[in-house]
C-alpha positions in Angstrom: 8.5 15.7 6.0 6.7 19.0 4.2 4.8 17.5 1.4 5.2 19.2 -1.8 2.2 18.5 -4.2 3.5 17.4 -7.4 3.6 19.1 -10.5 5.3 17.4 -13.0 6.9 14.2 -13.9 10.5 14.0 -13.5 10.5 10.3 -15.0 9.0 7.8 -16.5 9.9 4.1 -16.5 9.0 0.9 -18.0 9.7 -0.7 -14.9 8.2 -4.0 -15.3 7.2 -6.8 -18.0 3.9 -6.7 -17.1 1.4 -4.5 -14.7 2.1 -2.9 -11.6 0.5 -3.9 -8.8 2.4 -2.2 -5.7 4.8 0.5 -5.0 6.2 1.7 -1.4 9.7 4.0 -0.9 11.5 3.1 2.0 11.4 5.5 5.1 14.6 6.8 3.9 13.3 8.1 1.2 16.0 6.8 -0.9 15.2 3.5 -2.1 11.7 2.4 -3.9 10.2 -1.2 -4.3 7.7 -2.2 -7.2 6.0 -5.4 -7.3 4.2 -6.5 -10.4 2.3 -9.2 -12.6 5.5 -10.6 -13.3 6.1 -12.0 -10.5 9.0 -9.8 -9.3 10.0 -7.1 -7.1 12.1 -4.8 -8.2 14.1 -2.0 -6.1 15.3 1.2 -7.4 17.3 3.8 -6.2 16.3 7.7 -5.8 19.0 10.2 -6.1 18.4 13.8 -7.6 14.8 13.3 -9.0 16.0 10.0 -10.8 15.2 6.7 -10.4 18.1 3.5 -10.9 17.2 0.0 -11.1 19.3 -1.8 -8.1 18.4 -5.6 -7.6 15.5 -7.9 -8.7 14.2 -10.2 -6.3 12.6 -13.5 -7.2 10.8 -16.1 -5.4 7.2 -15.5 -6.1 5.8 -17.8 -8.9 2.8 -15.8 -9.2 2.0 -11.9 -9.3 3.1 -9.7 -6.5 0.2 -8.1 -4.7 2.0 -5.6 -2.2 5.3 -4.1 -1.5 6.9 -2.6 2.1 10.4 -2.2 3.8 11.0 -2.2 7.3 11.4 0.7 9.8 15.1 -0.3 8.9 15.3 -0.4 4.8 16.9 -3.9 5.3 14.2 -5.9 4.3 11.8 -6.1 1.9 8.3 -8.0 2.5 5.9 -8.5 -0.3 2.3 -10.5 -0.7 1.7 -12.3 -3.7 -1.0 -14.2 -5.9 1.0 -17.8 -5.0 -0.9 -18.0 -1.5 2.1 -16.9 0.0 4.3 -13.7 1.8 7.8 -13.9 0.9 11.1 -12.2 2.7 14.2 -10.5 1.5 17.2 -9.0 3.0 18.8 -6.3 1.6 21.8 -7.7 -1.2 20.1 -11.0 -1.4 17.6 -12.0 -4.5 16.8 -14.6 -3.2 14.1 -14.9 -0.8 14.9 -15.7 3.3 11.6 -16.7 4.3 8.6 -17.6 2.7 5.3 -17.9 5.0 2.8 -20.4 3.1 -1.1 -21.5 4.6 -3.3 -19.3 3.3 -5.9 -21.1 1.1 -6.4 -17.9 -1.6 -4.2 -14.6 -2.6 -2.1 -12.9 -0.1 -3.5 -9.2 -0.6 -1.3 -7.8 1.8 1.4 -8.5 4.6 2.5 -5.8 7.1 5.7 -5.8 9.4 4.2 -5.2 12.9 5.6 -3.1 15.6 7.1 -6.1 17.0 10.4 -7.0 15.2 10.3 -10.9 13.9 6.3 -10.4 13.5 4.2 -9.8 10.4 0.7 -10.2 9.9 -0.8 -10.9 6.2 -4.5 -10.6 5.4 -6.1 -12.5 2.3 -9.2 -13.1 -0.7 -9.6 -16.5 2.3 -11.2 -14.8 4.9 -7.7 -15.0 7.2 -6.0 -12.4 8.7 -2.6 -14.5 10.2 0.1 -13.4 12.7 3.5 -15.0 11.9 6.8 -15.3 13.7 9.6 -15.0 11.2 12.2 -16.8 13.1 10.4 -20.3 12.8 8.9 -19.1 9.2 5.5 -20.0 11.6 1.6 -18.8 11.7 1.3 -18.1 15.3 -2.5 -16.7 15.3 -5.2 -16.8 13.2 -9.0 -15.1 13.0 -12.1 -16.3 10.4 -13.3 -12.6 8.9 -16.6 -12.3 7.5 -15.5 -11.2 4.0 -12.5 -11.2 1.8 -9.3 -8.7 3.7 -8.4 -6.3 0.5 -5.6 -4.8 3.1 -4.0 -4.4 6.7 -2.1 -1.6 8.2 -0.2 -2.0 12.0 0.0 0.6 14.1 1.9 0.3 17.4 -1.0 -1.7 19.3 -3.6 -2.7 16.9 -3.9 -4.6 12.8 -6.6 -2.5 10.9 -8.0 -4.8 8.1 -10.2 -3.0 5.3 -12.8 -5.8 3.3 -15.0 -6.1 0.6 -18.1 -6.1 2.8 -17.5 -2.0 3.6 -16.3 -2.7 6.3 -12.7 -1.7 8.5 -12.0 -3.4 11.3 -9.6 -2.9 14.0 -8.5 -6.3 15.5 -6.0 -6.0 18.7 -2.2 -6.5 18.4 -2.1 -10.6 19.1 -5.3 -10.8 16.8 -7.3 -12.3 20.0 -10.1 -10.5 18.9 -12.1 -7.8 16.7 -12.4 -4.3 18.8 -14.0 -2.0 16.4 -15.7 -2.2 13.6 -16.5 0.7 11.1 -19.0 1.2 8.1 -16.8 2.3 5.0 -18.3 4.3 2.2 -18.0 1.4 -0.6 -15.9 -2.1 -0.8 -12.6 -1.2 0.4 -9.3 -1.4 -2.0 -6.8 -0.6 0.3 -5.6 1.1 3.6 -2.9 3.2 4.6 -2.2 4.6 7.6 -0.4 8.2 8.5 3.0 8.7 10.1 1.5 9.6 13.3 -0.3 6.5 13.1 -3.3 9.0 14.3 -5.2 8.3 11.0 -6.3 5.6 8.1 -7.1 6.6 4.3 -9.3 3.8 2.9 -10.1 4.0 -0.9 -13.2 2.4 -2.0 -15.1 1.2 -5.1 -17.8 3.6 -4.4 -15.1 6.3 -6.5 -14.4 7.6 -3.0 -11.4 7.9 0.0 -12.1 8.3 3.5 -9.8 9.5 6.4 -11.0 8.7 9.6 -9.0 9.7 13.0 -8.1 6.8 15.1 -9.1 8.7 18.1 -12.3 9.3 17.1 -13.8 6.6 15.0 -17.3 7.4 14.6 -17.3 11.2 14.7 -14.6 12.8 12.5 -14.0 11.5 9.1 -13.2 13.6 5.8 -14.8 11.5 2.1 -12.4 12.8 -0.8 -14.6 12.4 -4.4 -14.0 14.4 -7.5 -15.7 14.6 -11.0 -13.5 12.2 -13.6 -11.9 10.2 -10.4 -12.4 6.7 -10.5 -11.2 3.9 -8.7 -10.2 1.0 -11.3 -9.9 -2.0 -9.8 -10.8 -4.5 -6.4 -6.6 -3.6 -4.9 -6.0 0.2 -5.9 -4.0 1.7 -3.5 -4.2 5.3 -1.9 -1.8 7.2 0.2 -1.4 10.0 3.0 1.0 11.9 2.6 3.7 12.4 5.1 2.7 15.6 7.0 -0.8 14.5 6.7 -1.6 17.8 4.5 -2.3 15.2 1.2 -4.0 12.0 0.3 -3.6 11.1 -3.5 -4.9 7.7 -5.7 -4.7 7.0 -9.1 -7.7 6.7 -11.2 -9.0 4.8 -14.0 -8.8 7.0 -16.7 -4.5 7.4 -16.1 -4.9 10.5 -14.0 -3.5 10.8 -10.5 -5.8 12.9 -7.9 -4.4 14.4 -5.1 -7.0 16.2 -2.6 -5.7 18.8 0.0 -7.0 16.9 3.6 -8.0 20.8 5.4 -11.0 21.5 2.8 -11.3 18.1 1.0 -11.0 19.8 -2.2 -9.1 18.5 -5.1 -5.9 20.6 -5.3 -4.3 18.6 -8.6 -5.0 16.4 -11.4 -1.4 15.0 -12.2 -2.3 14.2 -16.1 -0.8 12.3 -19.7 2.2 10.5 -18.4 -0.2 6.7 -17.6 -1.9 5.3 -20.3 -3.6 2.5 -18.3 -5.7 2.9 -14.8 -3.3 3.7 -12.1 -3.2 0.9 -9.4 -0.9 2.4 -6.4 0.7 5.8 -5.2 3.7 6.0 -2.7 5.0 9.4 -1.2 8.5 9.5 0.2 8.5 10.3 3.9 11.0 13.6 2.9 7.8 14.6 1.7 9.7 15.4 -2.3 8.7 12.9 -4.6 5.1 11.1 -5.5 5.5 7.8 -7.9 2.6 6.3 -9.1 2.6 2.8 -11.2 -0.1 1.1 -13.6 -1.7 -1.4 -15.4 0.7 -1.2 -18.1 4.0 -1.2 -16.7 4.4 2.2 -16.0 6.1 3.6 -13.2 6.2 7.7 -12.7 8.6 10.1 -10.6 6.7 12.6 -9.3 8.0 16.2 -8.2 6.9 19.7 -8.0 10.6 21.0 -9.3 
C-alpha cells in the first residue's frame, strides 16, 4: 500500500468513444473500470504497467457518471445520466440489476458496508438507500441542494453538494448528523482506506482533507498556481497510505500534493489534451490513471 508518486506515463489509451467521466481500480489492484459519455463501462486489466481491455458492459442509455467494484471485485456498480444505478457481475455484459426513481442524474452510487445495500445520491435533491435483492428503494432523505457525491464508511453516507456543504447522514439515512462548511461547491468525495478521512474537491480550484474524528478542528486545503478544477463532477483521490491526494485540472495537467506539508510535490504534464475529469490510485499503491474530456485514459507509474 506505499504510494509511489508518479513520474511518467506508462500508457496511454483511447479508451472510449467519447469523454471520460469516471475511473476506479478494483481493490486488487488488478482490474480498472471506466465509465464514459458513451454510455458504457468498460473494464481493463492491469498486468506489468499495461492496461488490456476485458469486457464492455452495456445497459445505460445515457452517459455514465461513476464507476466502483466491490470489496470483492465481482461486481461492478455504476451511476449514470438515465436517472438510474445499474449492476453487473463479473463475466456478464449485461446488467443484473437496475435501480430506477430518481427524478434527475444519478451522480453517484456507493456499495455500503452492508452487502445487498447501495446508496446513490443525485442533481434531485435524493440521497436513496436500496436493497439489491428486491432491486428496491428502501429509504429516502430531501437534501437542500443538488448531491455531486457520496462515500460509505462502515457506519455513516457522507454526501458532498453544490451548496458547500458535506454532510454526514447516519447508516439507515434516518437522519443528517453533521454538517460541514466546504471551501467551494463540492465535485466529488473520496474517502481514505482507513475510512479516518474525506478529500473533497471544490470549484473554488481547491481540495480539502478533513479527519473524521475531528470535523471542525483539523483539515488540510490543497491549491496550487495553474490547478484548476474543470467541471461541476471532477473527481479527486487519496492515495492509499494517505501520504497523497491528486486531481486532474483544467489545463490537462494532473496535480498531486504531498498531505504532511500541503505542498505540491508533482505536476504530471503533456499526455491529456482536454481537462482531466477523475484520478484513481491502485490500493498496491503502484499505478495512478487519470481519464478526460477527450477520451483519454493514462497509466501512471514512477518506473
Amino acid at each position: 500500500m506505499y504510494a509511489r508518486v508518479p513520474a511518467r506515463a506508462l500508457q496511454v489509451l483511447e479508451a472510449h468513444e467519447q469523454g471520460i467521466n469516471a475511473v476506479r481500480f478494483s481493490c486488487s489492484s488488478d482490474l480498472l473500470a471506466t465509465g464514459g459519455t458513451d454510455r458504457v463501462v468498460k473494464l481493463w486489466e492491469l498486468r506489468a504497467g499495461t492496461l488490456t481491455h476485458r469486457a464492455t458492459l452495456d445497459g445505460s442509455t445515457e452517459g455514465v457518471t461513476c464507476v466502483e467494484f466491490d470489496h470483492t471485485g465481482r461486481r461492478v456498480l455504476a451511476a449514470s445520466f438515465d436517472r438510474s444505478a445499474l449492476l453487473w457481475r463479473l463475466g456478464d455484459s449485461n446488467p443484473k440489476v437496475t435501480l430506477t426513481g430518481h427524478s434527475r442524474k444519478v451522480t453517484a452510487a456507493r456499495f455500503t458496508s452492508a452487502p445487498h445495500q447501495v446508496v446513490t445520491g443525485s442533481a434531485d435533491r435524493t440521497i436513496r438507500l436500496w436493497d439489491l435483492q428486491r432491486a428496491a428503494c428502501v429509504q429516502q432523505v430531501e437534501t437542500p441542494s443538488f448531491c455531486s457525491d457520496l462515500v460509505c464508511s462502515d457506519n455513516c453516507i457522507i454526501s458532498g453538494h453544490f451548496d458547500s456543504k458535506i454532510r454526514v447522514w447516519d447508516g439507515r439515512l434516518g437522519g443528517c448528523v453533521q454538517e460541514l462548511p466546504s471551501q467551494g461547491r463540492v465535485t466529488s468525495l473520496d474517502l481514505s482506506y482507513d475510512h479516518r478521512q474525506v478529500l473533497s474537491c471544490c470549484r473554488d480550484d481547491s481540495l480539502q482533507l478533513v479527519d473524521l474524528r475531528r470535523w471542525s478542528h483539523d483539515r488540510v486545503v490543497f491549491r496550487a498556481e495553474g490547478f484548476k478544477c474543470g467541471s461541476d463532477s471532477t473527481k479527486a483521490v487519496i492515495s492509499p497510505d494517505c501520504s497523497y491526494v491528486a486531481a486532474g485540472s483544467a489545463d490537462g495537467s494532473v496535480y498531486v500534493w504531498r498531505v504532511s506539508t500541503a505542498i505540491l510535490e508533482t505536476r504530471l504534464l503533456e499526455e491529456h489534451r482536454s481537462p482531466v475529469n477523475a484520478v484513481s490510485w491502485s490500493l498496491s499503491g503502484e499505478y495512478v490513471v487519470s481519464v478526460d474530456k477527450s477520451r483519454r485514459a493514462v497509466l501512471w507509474s514512477d518506473f
